[in-house]
PDB file of the backbone (N, CA, C, O) and the ligand in Angstrom, with CONECT records:
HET     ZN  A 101       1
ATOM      1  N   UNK A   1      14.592  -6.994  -9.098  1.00  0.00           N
ATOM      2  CA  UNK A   1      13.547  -7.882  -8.570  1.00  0.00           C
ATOM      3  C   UNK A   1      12.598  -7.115  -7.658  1.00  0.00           C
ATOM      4  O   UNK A   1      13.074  -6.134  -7.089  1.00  0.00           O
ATOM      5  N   UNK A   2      11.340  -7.420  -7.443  1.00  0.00           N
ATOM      6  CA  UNK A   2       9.984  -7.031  -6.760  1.00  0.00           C
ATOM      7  C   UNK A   2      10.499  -7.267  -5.046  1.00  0.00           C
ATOM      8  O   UNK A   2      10.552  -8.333  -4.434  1.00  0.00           O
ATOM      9  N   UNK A   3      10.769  -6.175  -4.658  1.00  0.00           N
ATOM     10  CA  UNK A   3      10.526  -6.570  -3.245  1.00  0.00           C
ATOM     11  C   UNK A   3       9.683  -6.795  -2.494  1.00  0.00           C
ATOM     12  O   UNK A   3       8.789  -5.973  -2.695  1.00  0.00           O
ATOM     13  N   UNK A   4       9.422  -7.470  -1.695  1.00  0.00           N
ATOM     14  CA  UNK A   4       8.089  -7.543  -0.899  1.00  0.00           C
ATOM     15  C   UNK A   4       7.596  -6.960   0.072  1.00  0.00           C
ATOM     16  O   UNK A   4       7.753  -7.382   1.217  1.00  0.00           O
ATOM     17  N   UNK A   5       6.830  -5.759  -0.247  1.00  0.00           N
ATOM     18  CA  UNK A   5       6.560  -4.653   0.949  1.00  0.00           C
ATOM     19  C   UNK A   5       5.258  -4.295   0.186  1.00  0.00           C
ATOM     20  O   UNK A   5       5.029  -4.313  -1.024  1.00  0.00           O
ATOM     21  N   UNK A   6       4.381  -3.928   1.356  1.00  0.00           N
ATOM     22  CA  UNK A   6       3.058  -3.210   1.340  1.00  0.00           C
ATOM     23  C   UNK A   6       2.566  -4.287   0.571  1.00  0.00           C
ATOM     24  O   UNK A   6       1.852  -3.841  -0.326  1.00  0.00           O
ATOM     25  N   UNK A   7       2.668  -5.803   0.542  1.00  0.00           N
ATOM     26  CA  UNK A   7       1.646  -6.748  -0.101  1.00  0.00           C
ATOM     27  C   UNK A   7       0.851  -7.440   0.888  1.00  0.00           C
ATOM     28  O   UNK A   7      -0.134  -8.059   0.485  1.00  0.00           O
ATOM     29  N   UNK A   8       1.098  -7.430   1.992  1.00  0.00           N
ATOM     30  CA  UNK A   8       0.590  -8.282   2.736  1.00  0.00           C
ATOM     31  C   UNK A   8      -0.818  -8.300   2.421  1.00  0.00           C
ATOM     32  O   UNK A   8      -1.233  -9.449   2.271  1.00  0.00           O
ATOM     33  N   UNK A   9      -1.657  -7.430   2.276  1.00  0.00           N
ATOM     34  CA  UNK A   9      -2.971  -7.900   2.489  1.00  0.00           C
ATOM     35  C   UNK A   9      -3.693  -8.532   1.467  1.00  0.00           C
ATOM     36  O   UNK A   9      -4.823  -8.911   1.774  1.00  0.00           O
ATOM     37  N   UNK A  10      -3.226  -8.770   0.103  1.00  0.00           N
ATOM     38  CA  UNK A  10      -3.708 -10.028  -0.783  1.00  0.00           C
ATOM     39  C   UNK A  10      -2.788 -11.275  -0.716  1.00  0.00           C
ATOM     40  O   UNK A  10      -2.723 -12.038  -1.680  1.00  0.00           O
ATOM     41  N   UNK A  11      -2.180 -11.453   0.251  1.00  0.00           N
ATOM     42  CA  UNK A  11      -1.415 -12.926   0.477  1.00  0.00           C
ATOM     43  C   UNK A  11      -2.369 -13.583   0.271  1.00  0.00           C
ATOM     44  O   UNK A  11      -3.528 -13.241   0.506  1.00  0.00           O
ATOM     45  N   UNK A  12      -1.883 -14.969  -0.356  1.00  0.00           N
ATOM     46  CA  UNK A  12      -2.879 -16.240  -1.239  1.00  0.00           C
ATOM     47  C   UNK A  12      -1.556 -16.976  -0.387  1.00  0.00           C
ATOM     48  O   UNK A  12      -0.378 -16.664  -0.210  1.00  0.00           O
ATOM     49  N   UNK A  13      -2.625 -18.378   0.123  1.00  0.00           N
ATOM     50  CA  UNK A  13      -1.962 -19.341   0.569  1.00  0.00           C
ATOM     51  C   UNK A  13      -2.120 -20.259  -0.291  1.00  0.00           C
ATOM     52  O   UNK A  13      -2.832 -20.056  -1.274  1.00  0.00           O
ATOM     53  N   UNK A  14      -1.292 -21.814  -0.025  1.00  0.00           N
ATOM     54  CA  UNK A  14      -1.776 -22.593  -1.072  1.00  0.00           C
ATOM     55  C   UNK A  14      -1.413 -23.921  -0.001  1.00  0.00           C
ATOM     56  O   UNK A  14      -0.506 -24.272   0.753  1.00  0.00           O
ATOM     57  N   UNK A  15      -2.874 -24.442  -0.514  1.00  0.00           N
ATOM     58  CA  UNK A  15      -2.798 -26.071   0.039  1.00  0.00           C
ATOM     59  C   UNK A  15      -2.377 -26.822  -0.816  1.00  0.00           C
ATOM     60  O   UNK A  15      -2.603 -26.678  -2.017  1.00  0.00           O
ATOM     61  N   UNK A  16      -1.569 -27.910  -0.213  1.00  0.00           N
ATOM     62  CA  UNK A  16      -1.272 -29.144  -1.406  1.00  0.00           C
ATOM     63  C   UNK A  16      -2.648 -30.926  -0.742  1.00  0.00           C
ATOM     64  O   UNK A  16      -2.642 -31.991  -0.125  1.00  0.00           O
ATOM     65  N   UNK A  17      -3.259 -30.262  -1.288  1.00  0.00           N
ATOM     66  CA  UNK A  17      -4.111 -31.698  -0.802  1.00  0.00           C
ATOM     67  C   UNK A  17      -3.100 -33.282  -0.796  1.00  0.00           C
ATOM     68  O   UNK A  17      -3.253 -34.029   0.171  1.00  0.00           O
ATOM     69  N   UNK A  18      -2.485 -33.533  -1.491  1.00  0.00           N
ATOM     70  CA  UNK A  18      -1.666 -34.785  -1.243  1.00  0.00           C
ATOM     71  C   UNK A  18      -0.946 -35.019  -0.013  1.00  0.00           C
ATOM     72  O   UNK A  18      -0.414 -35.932   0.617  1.00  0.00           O
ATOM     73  N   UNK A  19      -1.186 -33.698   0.044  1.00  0.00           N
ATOM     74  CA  UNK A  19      -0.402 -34.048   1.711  1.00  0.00           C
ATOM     75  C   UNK A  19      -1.319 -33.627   3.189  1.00  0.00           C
ATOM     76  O   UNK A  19      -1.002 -33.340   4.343  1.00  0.00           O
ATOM     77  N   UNK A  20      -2.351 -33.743   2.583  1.00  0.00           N
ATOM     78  CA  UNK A  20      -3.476 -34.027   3.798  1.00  0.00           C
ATOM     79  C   UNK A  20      -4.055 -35.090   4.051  1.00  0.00           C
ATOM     80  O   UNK A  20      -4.805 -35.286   3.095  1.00  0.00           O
ATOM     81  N   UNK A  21      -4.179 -36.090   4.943  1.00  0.00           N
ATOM     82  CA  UNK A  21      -4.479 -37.248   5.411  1.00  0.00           C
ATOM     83  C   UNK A  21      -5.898 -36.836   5.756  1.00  0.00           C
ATOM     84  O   UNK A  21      -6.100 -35.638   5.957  1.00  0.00           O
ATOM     85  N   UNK A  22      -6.761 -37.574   5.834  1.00  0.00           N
ATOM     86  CA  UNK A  22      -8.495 -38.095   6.058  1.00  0.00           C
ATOM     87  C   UNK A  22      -9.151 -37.671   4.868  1.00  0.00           C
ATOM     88  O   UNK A  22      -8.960 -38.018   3.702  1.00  0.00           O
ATOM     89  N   UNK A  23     -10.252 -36.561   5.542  1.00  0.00           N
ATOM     90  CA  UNK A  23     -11.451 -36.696   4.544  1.00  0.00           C
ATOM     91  C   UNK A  23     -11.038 -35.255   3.808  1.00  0.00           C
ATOM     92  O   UNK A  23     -12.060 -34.810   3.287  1.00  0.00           O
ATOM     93  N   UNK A  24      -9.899 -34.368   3.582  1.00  0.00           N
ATOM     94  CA  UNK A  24      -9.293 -33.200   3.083  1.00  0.00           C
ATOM     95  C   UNK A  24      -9.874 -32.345   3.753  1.00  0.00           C
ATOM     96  O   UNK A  24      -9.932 -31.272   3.152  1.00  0.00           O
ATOM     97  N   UNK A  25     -10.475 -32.335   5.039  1.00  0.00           N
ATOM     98  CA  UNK A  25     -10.600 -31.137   6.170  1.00  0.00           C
ATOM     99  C   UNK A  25      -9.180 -30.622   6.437  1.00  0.00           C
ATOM    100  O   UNK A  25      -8.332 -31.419   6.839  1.00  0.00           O
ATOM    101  N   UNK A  26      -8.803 -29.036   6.187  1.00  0.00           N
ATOM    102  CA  UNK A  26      -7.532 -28.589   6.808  1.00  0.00           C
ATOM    103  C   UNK A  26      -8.275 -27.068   7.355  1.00  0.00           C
ATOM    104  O   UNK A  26      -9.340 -26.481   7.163  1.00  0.00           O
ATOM    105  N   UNK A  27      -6.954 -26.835   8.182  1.00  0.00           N
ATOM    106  CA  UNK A  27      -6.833 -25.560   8.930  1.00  0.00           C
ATOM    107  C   UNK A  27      -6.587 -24.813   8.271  1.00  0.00           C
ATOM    108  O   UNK A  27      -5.743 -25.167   7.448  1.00  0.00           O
ATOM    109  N   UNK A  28      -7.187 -23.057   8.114  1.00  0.00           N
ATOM    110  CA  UNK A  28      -6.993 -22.374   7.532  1.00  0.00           C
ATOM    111  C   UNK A  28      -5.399 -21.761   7.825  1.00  0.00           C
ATOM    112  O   UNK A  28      -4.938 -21.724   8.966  1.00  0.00           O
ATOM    113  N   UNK A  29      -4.634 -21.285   6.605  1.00  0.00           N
ATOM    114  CA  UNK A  29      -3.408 -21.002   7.318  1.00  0.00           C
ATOM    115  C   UNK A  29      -3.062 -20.309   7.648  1.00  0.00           C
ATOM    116  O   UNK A  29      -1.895 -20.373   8.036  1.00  0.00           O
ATOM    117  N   UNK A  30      -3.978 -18.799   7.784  1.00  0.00           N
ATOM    118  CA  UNK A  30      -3.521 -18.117   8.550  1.00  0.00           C
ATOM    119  C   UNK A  30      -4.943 -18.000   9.939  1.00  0.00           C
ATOM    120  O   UNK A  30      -4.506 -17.297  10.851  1.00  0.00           O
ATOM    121  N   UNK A  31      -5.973 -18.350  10.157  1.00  0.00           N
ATOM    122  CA  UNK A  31      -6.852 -18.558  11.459  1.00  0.00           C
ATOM    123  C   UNK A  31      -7.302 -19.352  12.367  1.00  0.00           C
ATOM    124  O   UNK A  31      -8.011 -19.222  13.365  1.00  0.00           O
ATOM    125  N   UNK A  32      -6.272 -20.984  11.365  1.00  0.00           N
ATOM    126  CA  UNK A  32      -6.322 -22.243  12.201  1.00  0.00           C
ATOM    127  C   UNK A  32      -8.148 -22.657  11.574  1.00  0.00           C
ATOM    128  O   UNK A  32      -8.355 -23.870  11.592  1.00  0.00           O
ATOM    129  N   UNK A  33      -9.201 -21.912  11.138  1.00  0.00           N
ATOM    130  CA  UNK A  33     -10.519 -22.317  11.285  1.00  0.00           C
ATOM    131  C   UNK A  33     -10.275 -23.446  10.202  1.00  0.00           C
ATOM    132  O   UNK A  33      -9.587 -23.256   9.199  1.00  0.00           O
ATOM    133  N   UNK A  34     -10.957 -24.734  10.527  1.00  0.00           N
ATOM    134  CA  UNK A  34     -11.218 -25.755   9.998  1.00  0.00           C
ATOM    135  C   UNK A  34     -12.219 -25.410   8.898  1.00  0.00           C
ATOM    136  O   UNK A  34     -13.284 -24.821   9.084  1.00  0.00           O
ATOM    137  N   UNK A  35     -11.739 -25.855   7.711  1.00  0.00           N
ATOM    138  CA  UNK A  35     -12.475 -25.885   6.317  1.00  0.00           C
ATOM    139  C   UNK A  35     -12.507 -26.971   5.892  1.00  0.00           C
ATOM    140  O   UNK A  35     -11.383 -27.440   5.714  1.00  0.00           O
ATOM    141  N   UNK A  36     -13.660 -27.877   5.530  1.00  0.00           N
ATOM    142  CA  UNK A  36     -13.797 -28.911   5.437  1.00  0.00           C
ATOM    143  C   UNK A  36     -14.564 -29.000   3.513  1.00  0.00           C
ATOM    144  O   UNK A  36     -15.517 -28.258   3.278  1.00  0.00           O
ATOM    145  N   UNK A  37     -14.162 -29.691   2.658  1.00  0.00           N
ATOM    146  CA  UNK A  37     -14.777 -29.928   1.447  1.00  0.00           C
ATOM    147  C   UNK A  37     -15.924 -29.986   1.395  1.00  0.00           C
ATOM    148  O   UNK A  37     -16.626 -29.379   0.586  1.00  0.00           O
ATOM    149  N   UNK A  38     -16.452 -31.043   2.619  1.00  0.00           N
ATOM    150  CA  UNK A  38     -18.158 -31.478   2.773  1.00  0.00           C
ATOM    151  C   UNK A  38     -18.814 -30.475   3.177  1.00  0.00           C
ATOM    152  O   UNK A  38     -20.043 -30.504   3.105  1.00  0.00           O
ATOM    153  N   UNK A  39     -18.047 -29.199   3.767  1.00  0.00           N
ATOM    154  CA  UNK A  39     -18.996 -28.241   4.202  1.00  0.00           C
ATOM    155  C   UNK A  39     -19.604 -27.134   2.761  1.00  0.00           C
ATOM    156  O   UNK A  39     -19.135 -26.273   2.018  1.00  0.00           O
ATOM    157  N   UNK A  40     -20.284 -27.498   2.883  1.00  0.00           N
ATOM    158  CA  UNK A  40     -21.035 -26.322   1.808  1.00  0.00           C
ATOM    159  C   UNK A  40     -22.453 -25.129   1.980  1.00  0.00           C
ATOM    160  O   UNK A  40     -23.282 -24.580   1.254  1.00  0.00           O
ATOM    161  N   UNK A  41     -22.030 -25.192   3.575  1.00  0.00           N
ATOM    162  CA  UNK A  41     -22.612 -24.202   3.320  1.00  0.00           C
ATOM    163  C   UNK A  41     -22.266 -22.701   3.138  1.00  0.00           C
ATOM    164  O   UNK A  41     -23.053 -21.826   2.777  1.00  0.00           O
ATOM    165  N   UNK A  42     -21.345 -22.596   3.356  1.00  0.00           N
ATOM    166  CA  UNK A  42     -20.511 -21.335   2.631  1.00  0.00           C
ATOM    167  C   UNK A  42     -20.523 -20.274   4.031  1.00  0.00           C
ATOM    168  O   UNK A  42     -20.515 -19.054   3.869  1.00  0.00           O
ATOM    169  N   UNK A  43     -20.541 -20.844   5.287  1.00  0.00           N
ATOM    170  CA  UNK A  43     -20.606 -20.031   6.692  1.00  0.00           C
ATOM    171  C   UNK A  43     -18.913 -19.788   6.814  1.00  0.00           C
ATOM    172  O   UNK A  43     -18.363 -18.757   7.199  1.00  0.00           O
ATOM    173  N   UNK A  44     -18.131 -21.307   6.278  1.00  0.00           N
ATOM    174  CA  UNK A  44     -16.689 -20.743   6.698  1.00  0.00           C
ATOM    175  C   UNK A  44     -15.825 -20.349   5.513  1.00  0.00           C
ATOM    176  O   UNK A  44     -14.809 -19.690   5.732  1.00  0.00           O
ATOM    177  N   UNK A  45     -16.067 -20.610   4.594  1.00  0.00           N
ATOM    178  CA  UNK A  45     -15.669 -20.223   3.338  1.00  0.00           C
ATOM    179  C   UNK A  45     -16.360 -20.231   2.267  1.00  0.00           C
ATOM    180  O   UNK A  45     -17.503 -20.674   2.164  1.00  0.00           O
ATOM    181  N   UNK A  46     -15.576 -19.646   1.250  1.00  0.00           N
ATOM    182  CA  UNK A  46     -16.573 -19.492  -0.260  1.00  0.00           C
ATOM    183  C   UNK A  46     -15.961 -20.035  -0.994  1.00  0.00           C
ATOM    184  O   UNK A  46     -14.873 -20.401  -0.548  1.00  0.00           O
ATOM    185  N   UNK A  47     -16.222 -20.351  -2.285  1.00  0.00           N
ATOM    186  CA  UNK A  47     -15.623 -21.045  -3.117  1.00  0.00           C
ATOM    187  C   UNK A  47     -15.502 -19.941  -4.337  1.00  0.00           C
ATOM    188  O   UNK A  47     -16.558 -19.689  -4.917  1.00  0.00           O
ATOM    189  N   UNK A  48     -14.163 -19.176  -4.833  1.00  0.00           N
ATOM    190  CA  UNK A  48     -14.468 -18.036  -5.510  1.00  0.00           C
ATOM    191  C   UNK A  48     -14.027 -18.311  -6.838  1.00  0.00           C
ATOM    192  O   UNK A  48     -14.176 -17.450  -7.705  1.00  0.00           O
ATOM    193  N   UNK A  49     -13.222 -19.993  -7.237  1.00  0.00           N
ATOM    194  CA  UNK A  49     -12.771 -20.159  -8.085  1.00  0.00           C
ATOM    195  C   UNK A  49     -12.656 -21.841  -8.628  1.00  0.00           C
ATOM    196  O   UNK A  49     -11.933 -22.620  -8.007  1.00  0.00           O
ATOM    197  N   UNK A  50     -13.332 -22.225  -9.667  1.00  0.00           N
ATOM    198  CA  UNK A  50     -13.052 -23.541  -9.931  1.00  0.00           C
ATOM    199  C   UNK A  50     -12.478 -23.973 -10.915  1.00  0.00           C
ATOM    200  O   UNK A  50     -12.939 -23.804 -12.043  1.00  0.00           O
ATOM    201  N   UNK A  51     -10.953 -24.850 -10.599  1.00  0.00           N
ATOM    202  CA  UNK A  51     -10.382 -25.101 -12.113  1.00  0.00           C
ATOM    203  C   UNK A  51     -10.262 -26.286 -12.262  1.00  0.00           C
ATOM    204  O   UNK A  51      -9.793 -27.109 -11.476  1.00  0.00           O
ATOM    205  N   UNK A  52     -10.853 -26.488 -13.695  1.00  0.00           N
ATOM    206  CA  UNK A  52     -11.083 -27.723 -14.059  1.00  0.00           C
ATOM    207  C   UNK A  52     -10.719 -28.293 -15.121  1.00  0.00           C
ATOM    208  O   UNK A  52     -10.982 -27.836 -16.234  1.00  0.00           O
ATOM    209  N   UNK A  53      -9.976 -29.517 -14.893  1.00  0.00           N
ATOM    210  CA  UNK A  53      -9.188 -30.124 -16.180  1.00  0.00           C
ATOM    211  C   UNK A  53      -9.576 -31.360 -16.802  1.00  0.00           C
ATOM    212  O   UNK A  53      -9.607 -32.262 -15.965  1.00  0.00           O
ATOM    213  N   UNK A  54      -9.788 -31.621 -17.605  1.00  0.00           N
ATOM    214  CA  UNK A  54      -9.629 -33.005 -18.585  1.00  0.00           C
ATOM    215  C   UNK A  54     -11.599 -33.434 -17.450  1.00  0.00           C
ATOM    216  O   UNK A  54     -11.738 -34.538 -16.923  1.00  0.00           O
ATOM    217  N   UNK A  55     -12.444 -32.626 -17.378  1.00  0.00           N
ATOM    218  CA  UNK A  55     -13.585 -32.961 -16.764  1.00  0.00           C
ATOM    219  C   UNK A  55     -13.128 -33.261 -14.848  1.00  0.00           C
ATOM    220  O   UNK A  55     -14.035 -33.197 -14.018  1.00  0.00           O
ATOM    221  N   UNK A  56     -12.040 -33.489 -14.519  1.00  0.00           N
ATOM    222  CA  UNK A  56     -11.891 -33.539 -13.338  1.00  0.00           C
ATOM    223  C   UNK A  56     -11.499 -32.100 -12.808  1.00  0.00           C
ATOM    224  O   UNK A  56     -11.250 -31.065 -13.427  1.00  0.00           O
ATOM    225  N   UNK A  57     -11.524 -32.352 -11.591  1.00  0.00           N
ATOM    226  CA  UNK A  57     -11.471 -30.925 -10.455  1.00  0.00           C
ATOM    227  C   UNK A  57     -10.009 -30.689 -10.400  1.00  0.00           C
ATOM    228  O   UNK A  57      -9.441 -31.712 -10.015  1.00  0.00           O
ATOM    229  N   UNK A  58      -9.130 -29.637 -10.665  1.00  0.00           N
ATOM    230  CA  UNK A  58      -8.111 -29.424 -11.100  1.00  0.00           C
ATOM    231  C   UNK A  58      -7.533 -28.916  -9.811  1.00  0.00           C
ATOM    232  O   UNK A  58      -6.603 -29.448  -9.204  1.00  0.00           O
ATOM    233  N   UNK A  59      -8.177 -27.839  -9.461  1.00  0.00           N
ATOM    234  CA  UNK A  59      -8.041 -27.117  -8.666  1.00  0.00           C
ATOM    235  C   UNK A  59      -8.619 -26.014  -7.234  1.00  0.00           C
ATOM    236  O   UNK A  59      -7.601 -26.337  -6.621  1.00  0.00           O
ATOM    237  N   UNK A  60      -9.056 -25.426  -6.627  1.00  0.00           N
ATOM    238  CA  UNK A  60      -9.858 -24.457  -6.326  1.00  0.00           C
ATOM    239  C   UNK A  60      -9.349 -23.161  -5.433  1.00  0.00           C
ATOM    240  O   UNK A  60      -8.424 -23.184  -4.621  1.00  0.00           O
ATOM    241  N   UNK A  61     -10.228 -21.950  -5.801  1.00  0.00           N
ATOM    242  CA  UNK A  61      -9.691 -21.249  -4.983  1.00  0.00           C
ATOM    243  C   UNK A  61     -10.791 -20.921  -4.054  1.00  0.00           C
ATOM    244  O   UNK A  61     -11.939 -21.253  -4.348  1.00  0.00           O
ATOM    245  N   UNK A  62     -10.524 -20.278  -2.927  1.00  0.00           N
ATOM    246  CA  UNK A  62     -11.863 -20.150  -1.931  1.00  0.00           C
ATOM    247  C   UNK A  62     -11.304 -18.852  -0.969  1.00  0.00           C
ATOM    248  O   UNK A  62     -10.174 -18.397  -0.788  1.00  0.00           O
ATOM    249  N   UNK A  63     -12.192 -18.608  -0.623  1.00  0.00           N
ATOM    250  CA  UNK A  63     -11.723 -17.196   0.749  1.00  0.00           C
ATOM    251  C   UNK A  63     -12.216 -17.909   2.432  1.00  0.00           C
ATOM    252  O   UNK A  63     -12.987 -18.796   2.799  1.00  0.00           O
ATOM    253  N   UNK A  64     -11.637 -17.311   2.851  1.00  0.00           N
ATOM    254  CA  UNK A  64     -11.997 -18.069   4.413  1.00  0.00           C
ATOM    255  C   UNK A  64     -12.974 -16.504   5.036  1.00  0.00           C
ATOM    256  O   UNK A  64     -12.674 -15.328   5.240  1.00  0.00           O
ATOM    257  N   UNK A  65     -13.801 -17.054   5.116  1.00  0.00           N
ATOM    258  CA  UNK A  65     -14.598 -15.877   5.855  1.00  0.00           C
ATOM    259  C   UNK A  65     -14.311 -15.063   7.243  1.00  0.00           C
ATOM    260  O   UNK A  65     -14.800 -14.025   7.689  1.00  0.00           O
ATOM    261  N   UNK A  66     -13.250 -16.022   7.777  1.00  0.00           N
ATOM    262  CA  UNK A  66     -13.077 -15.749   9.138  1.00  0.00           C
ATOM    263  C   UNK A  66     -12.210 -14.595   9.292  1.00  0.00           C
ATOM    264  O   UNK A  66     -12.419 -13.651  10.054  1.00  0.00           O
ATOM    265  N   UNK A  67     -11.134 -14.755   8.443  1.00  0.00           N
ATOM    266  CA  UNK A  67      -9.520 -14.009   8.097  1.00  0.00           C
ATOM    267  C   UNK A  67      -9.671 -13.363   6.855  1.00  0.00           C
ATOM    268  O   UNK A  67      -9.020 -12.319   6.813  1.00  0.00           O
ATOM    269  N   UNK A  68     -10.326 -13.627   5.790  1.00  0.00           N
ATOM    270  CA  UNK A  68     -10.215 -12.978   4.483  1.00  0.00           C
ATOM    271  C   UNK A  68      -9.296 -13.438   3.375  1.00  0.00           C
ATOM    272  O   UNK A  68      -9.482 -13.258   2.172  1.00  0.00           O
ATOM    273  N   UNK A  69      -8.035 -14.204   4.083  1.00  0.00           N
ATOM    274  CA  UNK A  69      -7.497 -14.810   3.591  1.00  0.00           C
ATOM    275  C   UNK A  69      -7.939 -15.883   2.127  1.00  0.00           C
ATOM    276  O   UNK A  69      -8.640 -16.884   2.269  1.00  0.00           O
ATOM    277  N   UNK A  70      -7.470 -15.508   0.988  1.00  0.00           N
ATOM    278  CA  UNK A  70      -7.357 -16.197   0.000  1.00  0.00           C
ATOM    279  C   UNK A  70      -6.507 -17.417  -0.408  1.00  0.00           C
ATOM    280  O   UNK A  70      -5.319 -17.305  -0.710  1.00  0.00           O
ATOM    281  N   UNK A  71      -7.295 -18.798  -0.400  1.00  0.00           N
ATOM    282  CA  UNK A  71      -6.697 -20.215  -0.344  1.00  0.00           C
ATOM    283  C   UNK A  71      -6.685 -20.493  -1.039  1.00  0.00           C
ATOM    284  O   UNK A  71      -7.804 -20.530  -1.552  1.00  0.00           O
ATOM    285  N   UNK A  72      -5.593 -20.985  -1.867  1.00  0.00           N
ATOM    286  CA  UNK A  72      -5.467 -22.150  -2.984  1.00  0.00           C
ATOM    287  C   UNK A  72      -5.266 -23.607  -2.850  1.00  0.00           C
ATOM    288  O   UNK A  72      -4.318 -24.112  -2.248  1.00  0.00           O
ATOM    289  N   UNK A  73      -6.546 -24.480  -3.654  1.00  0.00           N
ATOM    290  CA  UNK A  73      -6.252 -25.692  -3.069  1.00  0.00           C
ATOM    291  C   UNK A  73      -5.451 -26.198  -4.269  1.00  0.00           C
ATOM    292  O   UNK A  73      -5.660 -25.653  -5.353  1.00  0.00           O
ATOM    293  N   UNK A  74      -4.429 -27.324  -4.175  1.00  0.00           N
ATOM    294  CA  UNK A  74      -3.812 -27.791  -5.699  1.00  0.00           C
ATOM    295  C   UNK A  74      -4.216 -29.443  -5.095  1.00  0.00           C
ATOM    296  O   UNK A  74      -4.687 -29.750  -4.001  1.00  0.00           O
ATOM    297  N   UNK A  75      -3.733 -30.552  -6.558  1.00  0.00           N
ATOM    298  CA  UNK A  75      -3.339 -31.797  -5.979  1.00  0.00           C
ATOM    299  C   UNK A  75      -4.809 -32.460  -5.811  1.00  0.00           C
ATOM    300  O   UNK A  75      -5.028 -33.243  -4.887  1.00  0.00           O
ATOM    301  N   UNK A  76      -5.730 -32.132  -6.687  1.00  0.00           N
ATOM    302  CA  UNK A  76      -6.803 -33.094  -6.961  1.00  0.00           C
ATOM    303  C   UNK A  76      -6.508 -34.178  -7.390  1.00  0.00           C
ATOM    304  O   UNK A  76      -6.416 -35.211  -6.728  1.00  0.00           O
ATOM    305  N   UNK A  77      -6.307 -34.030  -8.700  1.00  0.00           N
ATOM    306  CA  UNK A  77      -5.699 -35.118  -8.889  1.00  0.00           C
ATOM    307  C   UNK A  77      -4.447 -35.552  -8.782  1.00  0.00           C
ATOM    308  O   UNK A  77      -3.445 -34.838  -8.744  1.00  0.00           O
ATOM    309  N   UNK A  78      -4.511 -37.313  -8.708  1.00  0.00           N
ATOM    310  CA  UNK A  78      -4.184 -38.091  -8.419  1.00  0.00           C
ATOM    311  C   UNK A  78      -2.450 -38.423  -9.272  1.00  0.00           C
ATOM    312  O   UNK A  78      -1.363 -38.774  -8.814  1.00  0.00           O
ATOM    313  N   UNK A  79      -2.959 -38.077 -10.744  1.00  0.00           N
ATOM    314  CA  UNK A  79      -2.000 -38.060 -11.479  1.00  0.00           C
ATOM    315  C   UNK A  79      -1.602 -37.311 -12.127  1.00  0.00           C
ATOM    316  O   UNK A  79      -2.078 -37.388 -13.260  1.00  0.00           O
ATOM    317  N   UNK A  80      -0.493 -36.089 -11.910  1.00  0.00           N
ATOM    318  CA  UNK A  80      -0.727 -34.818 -12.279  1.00  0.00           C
ATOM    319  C   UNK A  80      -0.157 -35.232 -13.754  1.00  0.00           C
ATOM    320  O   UNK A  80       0.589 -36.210 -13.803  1.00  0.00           O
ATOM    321  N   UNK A  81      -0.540 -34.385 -15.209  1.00  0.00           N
ATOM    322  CA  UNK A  81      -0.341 -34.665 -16.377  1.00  0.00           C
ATOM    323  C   UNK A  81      -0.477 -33.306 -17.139  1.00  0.00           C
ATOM    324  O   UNK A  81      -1.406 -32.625 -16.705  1.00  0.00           O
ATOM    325  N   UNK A  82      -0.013 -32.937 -17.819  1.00  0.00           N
ATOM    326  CA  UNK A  82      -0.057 -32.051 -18.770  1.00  0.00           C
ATOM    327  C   UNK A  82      -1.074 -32.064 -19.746  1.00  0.00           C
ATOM    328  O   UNK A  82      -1.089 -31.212 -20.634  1.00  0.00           O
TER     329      UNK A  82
HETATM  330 ZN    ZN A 101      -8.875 -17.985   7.955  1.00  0.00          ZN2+
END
């Protein structure tokens, strides 16, 4: 098995949106900076990846500008399905 050494610096986090309460504003997880969906202007993050299923928003990936850190959001939808 792969041990885990000398990876740290492409660590990918991953959000589960179902388990964020309000408007899906969360803390970045590794700088605490608040990333908010509605924000678009791309000052606190980027949006580097969009996956999309059955015409709905599947997924996304984004970078946090602050940390560098690479976020995965999951849990758009509502009813996950194959
Ligand atoms: Zn960050």
């Amino acid at each position: 098995m792969m041990k885990k050494t000398a990876m740290k610096k492409d660590m990918m986090y991953t959000i589960d949106l179902t388990r964020i309460d309000g408007d899906g504003a969360f803390p970045c997880p590794k700088c605490g900076t608040m990333i908010s969906p509605d924000d678009e202007s791309e000052e606190v993050y980027q949006i580097v990846e969009t996956k999309v299923k059955n015409d709905e928003l599947a997924g996304l990936i984004l970078t946090c500008h602050k940390c560098g850190s690479t976020i995965k959001l999951v849990g758009f939808l509502s009813q996950p399905e194959n």
